[in-house]
N, C-alpha and C positions, 0 to 999 in steps of 0.2 A: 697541310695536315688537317685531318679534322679533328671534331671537337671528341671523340671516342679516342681516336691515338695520342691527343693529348692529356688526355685526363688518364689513359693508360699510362704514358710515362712520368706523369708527374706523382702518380698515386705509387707506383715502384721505385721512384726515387722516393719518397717517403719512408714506403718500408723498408728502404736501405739503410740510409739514414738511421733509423733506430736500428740494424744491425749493426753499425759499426761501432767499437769501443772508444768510450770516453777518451782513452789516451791517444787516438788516431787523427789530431787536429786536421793535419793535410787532408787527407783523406774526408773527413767530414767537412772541413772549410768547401773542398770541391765539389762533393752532393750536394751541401748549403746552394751554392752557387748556380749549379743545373736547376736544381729545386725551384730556384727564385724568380729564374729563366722562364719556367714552364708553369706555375702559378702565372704567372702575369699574362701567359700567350692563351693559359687557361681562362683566364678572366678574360680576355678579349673575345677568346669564341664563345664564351657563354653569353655575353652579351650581344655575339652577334645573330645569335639562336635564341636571341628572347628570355632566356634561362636570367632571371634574377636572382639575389643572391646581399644577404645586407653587410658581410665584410668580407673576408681573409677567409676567415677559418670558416664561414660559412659555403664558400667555394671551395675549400678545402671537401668538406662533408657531402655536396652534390658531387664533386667528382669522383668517391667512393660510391656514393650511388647511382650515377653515371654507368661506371663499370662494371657494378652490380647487376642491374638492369642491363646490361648486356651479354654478359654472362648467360644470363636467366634464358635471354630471347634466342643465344644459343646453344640453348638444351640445356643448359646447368652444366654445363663444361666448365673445368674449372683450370684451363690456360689460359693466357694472353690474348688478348687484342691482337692480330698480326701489324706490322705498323709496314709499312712500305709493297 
């Protein structure tokens, strides 16, 4: 995977994430878990693209702008990353 289809899915698991309802534990425990998944696989490709980043949440915020910047470069479309 590259470093664009990951930070695509880890930034839509995100916003999933705050869609679900507080009373949805299963359900959120399982995003949690993907989430955590793909931060981590996030931080390995940005480090391996050179991309620094000084914690968490600040790889959290380059891979919103990752995606952004992607977006942008095609045409300001505002769907997905295709991932496969």
């Amino acid at each position: 995977m590259t470093l664009i289809e990951v930070a695509q899915i880890y930034t839509d698991l995100v916003k999933a994430e705050k869609e679900i309802p507080e009373t949805e534990n299963h359900a959120k425990d399982q995003i949690n878990a993907l989430r955590t998944k793909y931060h981590e696989l996030l931080m390995v490709k940005m480090k391996e693209q050179g991309i620094e980043f000084s914690d968490r949440f600040d790889a959290m915020n380059k891979a919103f702008e990752i995606i952004q910047k992607e977006k942008v470069a095609r045409g300001g479309q505002n769907q997905p990353v295709r991932v496969g």
